[in-house]
RODRENTI-272775 format. One record per residue (C-alpha): residue number from 0; x, y, z. Coordinates in nm, 2 decimals. Each point is the difference from the previous one (the first is absolute). Layout:
N
     k        X        Y        Z
   NUM        X        Y        Z
...
END
This chain:
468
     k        X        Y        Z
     0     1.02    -5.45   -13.10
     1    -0.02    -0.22     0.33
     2     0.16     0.13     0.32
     3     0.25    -0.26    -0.02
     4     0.12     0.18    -0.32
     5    -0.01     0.31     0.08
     6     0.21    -0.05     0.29
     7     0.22    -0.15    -0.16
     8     0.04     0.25    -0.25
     9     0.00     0.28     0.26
    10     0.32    -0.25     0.17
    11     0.16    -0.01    -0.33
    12     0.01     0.37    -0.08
    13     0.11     0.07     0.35
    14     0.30    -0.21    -0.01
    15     0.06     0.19    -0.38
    16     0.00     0.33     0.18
    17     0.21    -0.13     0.28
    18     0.25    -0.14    -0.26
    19     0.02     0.34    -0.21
    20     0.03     0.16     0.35
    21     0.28    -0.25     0.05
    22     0.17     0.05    -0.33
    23     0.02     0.40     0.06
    24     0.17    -0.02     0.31
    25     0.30    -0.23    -0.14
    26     0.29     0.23    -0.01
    27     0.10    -0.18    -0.35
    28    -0.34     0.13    -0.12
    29    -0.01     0.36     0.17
    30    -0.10     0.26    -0.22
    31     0.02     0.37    -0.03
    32     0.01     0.25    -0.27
    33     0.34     0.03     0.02
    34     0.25    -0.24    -0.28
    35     0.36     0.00     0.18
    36     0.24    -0.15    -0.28
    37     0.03    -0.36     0.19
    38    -0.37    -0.04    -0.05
    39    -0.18    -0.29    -0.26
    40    -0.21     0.31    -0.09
    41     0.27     0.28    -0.06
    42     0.19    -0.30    -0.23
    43    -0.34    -0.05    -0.21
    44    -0.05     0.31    -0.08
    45     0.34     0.10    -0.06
    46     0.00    -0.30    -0.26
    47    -0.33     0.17    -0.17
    48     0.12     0.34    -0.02
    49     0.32    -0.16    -0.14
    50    -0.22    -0.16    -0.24
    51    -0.15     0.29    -0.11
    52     0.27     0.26    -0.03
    53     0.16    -0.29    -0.21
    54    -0.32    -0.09    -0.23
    55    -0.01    -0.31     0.05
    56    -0.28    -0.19     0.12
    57    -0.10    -0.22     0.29
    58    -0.18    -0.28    -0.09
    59    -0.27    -0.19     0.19
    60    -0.27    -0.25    -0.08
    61    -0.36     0.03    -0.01
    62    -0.21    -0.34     0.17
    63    -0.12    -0.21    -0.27
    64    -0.36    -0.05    -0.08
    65     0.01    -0.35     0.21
    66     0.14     0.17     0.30
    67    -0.32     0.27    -0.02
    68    -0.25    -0.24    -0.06
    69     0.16    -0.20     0.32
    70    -0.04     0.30     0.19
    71    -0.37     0.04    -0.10
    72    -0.11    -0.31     0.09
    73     0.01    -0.13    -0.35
    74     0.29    -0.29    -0.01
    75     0.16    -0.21     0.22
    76     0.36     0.06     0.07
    77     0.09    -0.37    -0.06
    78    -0.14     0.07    -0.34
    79     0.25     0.28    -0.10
    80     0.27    -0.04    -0.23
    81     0.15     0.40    -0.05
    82    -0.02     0.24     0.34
    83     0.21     0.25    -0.23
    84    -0.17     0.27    -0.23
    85     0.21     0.17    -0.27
    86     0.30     0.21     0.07
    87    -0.06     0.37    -0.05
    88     0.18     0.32     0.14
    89    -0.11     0.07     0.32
    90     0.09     0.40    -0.03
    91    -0.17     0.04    -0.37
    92    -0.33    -0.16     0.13
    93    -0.02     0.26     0.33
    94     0.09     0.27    -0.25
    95    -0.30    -0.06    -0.22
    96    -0.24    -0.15     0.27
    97     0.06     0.38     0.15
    98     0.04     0.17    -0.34
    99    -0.37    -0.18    -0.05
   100    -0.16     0.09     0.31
   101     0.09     0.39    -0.07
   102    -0.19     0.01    -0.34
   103    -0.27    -0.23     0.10
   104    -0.20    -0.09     0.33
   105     0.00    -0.34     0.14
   106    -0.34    -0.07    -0.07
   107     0.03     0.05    -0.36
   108     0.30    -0.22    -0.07
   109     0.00    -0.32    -0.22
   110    -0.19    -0.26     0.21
   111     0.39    -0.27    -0.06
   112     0.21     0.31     0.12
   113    -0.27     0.10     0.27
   114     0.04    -0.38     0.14
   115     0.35     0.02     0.03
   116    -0.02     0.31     0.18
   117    -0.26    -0.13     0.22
   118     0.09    -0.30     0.08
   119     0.23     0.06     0.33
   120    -0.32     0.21     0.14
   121    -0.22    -0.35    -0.03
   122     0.27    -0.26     0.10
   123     0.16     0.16     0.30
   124    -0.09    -0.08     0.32
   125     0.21     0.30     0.16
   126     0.02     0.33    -0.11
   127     0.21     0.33     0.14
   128    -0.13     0.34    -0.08
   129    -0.06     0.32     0.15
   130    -0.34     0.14     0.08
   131     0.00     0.23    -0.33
   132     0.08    -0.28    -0.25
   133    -0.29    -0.21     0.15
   134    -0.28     0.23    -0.11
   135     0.10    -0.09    -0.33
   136    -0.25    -0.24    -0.24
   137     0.29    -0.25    -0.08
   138     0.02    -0.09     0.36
   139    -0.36     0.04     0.09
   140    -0.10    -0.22    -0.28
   141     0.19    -0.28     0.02
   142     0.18    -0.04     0.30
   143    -0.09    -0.28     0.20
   144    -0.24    -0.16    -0.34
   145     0.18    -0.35     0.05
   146    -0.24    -0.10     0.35
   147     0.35    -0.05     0.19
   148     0.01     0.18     0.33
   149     0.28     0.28    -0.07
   150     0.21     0.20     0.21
   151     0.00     0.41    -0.06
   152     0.33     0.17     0.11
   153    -0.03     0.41     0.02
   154     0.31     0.23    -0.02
   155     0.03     0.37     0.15
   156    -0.33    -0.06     0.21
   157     0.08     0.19     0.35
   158    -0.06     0.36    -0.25
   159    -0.34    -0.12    -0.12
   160    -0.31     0.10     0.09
   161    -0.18    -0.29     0.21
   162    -0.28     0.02    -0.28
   163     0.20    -0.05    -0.27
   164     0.20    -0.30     0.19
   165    -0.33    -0.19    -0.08
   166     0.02     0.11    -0.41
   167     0.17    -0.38    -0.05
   168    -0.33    -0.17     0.19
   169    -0.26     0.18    -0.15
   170     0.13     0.09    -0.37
   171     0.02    -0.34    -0.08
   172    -0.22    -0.24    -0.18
   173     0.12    -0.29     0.23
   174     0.10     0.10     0.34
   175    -0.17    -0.27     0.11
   176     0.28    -0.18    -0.05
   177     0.26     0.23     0.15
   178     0.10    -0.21     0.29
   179     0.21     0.19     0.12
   180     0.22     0.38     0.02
   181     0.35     0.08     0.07
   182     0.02     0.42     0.07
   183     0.35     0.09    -0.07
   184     0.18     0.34     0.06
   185     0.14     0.19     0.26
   186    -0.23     0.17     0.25
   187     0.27     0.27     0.09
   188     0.02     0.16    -0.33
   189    -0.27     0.20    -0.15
   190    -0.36    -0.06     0.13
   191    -0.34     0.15    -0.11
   192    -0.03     0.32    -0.13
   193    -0.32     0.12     0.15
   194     0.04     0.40    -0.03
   195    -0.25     0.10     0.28
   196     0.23    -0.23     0.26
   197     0.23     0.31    -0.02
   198    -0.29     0.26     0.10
   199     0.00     0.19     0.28
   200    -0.23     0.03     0.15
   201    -0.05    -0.29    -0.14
   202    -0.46    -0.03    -0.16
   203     0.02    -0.35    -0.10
   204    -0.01    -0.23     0.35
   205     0.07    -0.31    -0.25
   206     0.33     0.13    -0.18
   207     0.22    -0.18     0.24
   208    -0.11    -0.37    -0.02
   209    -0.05     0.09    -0.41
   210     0.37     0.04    -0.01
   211     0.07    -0.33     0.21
   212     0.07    -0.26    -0.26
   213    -0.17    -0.39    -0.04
   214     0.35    -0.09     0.05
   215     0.07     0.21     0.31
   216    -0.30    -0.09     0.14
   217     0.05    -0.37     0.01
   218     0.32     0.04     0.17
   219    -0.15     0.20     0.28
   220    -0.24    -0.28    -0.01
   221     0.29    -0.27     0.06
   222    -0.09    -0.15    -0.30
   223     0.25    -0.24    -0.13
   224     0.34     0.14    -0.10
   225     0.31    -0.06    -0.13
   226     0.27     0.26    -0.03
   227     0.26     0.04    -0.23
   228     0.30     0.19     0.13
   229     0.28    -0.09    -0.24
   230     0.06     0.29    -0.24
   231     0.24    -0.06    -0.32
   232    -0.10     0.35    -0.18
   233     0.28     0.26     0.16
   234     0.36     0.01     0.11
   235     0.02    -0.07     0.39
   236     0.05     0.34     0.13
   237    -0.30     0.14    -0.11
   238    -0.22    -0.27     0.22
   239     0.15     0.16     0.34
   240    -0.21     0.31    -0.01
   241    -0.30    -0.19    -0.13
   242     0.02    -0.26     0.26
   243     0.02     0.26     0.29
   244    -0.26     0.21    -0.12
   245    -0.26    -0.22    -0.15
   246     0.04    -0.39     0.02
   247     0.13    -0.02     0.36
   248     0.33    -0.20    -0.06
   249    -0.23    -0.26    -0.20
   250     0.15     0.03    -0.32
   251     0.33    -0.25    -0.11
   252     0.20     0.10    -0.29
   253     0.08    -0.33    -0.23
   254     0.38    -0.05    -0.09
   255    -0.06     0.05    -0.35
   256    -0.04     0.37     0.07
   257     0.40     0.00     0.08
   258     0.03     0.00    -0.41
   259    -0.14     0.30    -0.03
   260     0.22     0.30    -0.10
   261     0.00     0.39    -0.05
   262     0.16     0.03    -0.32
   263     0.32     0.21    -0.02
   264    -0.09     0.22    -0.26
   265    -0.30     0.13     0.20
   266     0.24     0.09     0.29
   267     0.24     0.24    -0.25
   268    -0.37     0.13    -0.11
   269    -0.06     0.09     0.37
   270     0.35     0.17     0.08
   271    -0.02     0.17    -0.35
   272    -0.38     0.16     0.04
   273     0.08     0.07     0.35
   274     0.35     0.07     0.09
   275    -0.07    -0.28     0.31
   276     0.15    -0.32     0.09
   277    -0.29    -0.15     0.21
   278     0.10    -0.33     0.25
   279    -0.26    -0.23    -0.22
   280    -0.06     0.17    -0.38
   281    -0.25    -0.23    -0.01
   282    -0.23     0.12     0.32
   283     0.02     0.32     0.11
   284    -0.24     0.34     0.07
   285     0.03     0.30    -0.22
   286    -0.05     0.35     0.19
   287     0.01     0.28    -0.21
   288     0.03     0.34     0.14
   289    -0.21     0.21    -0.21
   290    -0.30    -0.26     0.00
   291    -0.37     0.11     0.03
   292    -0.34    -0.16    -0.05
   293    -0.31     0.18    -0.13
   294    -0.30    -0.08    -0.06
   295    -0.21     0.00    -0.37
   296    -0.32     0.24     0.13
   297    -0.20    -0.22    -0.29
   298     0.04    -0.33     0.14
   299     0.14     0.07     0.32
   300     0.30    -0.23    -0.07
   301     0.37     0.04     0.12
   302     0.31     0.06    -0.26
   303     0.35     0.10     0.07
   304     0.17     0.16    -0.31
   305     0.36    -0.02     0.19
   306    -0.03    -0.40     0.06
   307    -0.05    -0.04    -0.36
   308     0.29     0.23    -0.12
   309     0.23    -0.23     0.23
   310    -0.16    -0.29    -0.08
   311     0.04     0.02    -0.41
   312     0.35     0.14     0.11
   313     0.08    -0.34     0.13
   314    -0.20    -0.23    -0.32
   315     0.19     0.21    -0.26
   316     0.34    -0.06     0.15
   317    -0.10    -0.38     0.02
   318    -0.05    -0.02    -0.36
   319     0.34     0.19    -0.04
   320     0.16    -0.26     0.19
   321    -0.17    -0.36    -0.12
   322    -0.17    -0.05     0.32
   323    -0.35    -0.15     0.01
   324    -0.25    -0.02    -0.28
   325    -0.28     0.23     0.03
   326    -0.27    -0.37    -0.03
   327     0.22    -0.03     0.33
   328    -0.08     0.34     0.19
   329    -0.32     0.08     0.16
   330    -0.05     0.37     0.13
   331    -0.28    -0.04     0.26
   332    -0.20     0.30     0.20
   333    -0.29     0.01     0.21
   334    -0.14     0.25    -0.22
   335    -0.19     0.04    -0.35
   336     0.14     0.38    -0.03
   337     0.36    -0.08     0.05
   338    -0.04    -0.34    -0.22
   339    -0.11     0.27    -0.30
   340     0.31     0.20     0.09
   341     0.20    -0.26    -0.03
   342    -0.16    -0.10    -0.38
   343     0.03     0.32    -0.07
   344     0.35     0.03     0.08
   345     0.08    -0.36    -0.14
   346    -0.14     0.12    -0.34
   347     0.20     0.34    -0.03
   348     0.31    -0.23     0.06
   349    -0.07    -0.27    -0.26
   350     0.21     0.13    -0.23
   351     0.32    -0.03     0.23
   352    -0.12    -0.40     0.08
   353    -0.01    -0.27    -0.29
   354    -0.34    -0.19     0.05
   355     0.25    -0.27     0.20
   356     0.03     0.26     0.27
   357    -0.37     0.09     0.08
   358    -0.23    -0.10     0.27
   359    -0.32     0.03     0.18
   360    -0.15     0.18     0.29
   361    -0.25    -0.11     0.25
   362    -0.16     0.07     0.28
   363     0.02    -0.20     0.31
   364    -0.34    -0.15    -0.05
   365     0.05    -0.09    -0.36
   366     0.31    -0.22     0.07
   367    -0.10    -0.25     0.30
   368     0.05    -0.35    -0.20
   369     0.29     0.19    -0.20
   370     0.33     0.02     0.04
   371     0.35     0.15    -0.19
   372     0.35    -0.07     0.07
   373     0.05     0.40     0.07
   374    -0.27     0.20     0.25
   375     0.02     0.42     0.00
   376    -0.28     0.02     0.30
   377    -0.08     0.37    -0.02
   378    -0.19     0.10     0.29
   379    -0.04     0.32    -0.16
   380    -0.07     0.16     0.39
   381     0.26     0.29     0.13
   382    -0.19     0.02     0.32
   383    -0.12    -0.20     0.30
   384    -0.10     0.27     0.25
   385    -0.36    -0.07    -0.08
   386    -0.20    -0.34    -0.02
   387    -0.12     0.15    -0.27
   388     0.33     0.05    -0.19
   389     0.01    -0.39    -0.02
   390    -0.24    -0.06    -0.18
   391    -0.08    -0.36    -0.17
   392     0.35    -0.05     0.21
   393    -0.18    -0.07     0.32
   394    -0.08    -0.32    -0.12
   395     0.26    -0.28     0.09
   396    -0.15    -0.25    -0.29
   397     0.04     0.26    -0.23
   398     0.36     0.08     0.07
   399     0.04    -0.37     0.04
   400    -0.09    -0.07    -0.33
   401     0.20     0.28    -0.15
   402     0.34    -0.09     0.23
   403    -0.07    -0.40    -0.10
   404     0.02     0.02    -0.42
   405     0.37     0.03    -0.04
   406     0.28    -0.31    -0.05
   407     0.30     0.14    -0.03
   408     0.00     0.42     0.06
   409    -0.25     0.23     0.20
   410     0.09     0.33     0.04
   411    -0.27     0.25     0.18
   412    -0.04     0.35    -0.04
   413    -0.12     0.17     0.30
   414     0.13     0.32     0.26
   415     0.24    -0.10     0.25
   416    -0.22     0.23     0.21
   417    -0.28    -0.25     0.05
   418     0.17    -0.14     0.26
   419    -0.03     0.27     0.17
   420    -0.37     0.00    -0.01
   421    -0.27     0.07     0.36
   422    -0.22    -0.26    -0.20
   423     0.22    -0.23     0.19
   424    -0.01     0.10     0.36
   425    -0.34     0.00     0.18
   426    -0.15    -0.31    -0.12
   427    -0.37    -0.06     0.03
   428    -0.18    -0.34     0.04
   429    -0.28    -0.04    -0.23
   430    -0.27    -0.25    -0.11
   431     0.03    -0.25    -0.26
   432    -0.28    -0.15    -0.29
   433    -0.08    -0.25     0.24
   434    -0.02     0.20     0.32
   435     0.34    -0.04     0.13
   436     0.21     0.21     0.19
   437     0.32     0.07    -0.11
   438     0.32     0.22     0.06
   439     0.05     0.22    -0.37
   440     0.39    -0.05    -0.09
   441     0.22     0.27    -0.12
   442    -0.10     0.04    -0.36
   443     0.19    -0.19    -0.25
   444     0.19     0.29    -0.21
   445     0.12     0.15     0.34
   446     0.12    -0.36     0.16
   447     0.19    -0.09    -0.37
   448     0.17     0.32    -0.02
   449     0.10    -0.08     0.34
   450     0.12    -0.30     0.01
   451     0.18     0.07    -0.32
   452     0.20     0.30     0.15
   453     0.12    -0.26     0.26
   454     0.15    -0.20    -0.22
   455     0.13     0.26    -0.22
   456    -0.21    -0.03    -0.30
   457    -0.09     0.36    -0.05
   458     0.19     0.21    -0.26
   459    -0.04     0.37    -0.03
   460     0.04     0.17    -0.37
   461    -0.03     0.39     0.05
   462    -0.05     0.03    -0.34
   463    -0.07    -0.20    -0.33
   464     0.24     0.01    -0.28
   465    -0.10     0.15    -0.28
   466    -0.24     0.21     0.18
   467     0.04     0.41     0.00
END
């Protein structure tokens, strides 16, 4: 290739980039997680699930053989008579292309069925993925196999590892034709787990820049940026705390967040598990009087056997009440030991909920890039006289992720007491990963519970109904 042409093709995927940066930033084509009921998205797939619970299909078309072999080089558009391929339904084909790829890998497929599967991987010329999916042979293989220079847009890449940011680059077959890559995610939620960053003393004098992300690094780097500060996941009051604590006044709150509503039904849930009338049913903080974490001597995780009881309290008296669906409740900790609890505690109670009615549990790790309509944060701490007693809750991207997953109701169970906490008072400067010095904030479960008590979020429950 001459110089003139590869500049030009260098100019031309340039001004591509600068036109998908473009794009992203139009408020008409912001996106989140988040489906508010005014949304194009929340319509489409209320129409499919419609479409579903009613058995009927959804019909699409399939390109004819004239449109492929235009998009392989092998006709001339002028010379096309048909664009359209048959009519099928669109739902019955993703059932059996997934039913398929259950019984039998990829590879082994019928070489017709293998083509269509393939055949957005070799015409694309831009691809979103995250760093997992990208190790996979389907991509490696034949991404980027049609010589065009293509664009490579990664999600959730500020909580990689900055050796597996470069999976996409050298996993495939034809990265010499990446020209270039968008990183997407959010560099204040979850970041690198590298275990012996938490030593101390700390043995391994690399741990720290391990743990600073590809992603983070280029910002400190002033690396070209663009920042997206429009959220449209979550009802508006829940973005004041965050915006304080984490985003510095940064983050907007789109209109079409106004349409989002705590369902009735969930608030007689509340006052009927609780005997309480809290100011917002929706958002409030649960302190419960006979709360206490211990620890599981065999993995040295944290549980809390009264969180549970009032938690499963409040679940079975939404059921009773036709509040939420259980697909639309997420119970989220910061630990694997009080997750099993909460399993456990889910399966002795499945008898009393129809399958309607049940849900999942996840720790706070495990649901960045989820979300539910209904959050039960249980920070599964009763203490904060000791940094220790925090735990993985030290970590503001970690309790940002876990305050950030909810739309329409987050409730958090944690001591009124940690307000109260000395880890608040006396604060230290410290170093940071790239040798800064900075003043250490008050940590996050101390500063929530605070600022929640000044506005009157906290309700006390002495004791759990039910419960001798």
């Amino acid at each position: 290739m001459t110089p003139p042409a590869k500049r030009k093709r260098w100019l031309l995927t340039q001004l591509l980039m600068l036109e998908i940066a473009q794009t992203i930033d139009m408020s008409e084509h912001k996106r989140s997680y988040g489906l508010p009921s005014l949304s194009h998205e929340f319509q489409a797939l209320r129409e499919m699930e419609a479409a579903l619970a009613e058995g009927r299909p959804l019909m699409g078309r399939y390109p004819s053989q004239e449109q492929r072999d235009i998009s392989k080089g092998l006709a001339n558009l002028a010379d096309v008579t048909d664009m359209q391929g048959p009519e099928v339904d669109m739902f019955q084909e993703l059932r059996s292309r997934l039913e398929h790829i259950k019984a039998e890998p990829l590879s082994q497929w019928d070489p017709e069925l293998k083509s269509n599967a393939l055949i957005a991987f070799k015409q694309t010329d831009i691809i979103v993925s995250t760093n997992n999916n990208l190790a996979s042979n389907i991509y490696s293989q034949h991404f980027g196999s049609n010589g065009k220079p293509v664009i490579l847009i990664r999600d959730e890449d500020p909580k990689e590892l900055e050796v597996n940011g470069w999976i996409g680059v050298t996993k495939c077959n034809f990265s010499r034709n990446i020209a270039g890559i968008v990183l997407g995610g959010d560099s204040r939620q979850l970041q690198p787990t590298v275990l012996t960053a938490k030593d101390e003393p700390g043995f391994n004098e690399f741990s720290k820049q391990m743990e600073t992300s590809l992603v983070v690094r280029l910002i400190k780097a002033n690396h070209p940026l663009l920042k997206l500060t429009e959220q449209r996941r979550f009802r508006l009051v829940f973005a004041r705390f965050l915006n304080k604590r984490v985003y510095k006044d940064e983050m907007k709150s789109n209109p079409v967040t106004r349409s989002l509503k705590v369902k009735p039904e969930w608030e007689k849930a509340v006052r009927y598990a609780f005997d309480i009338s809290p100011i917002d049913p929706g958002y409030f903080v649960l302190s419960l009087e006979e709360s206490f974490c211990s620890v599981d001597r065999s993995t040295m995780s944290r549980y809390n056997v009264t969180n549970v009881k009032a938690v499963m309290a409040l679940i079975l008296a939404n059921h009773e009440h036709g509040g939420y669906k259980g697909e639309d409740i997420k119970i989220v900790t910061p630990y694997a030991a009080q997750r099993n609890l909460y399993r456990k505690a889910l399966c002795e109670l499945s008898s009393r909920l129809p399958e309607s009615s049940r849900l999942s549990v996840e720790t706070a790790d495990t649901m960045q890039g989820k979300e539910a309509k209904v959050i039960i944060l249980d920070m599964t701490i009763s203490d904060g006289t000791k940094p220790g007693d925090l735990g993985f809750l030290k970590e503001d991207n970690r309790c940002n992720v876990a305050q950030s997953r909810m739309k329409e109701v987050l409730i958090t169970v944690i001591p009124e007491k940690v307000q109260y906490s000395t880890l608040g008072q006396d604060l230290k400067e410290r170093m940071d990963s790239f040798g800064n010095i900075v003043q250490a904030k008050v940590p996050y479960p101390v500063d929530f519970v605070k600022r929640a008590d000044q506005t009157k979020m906290i309700v006390h429950i002495d004791k759990i109904k039910g419960k001798s």
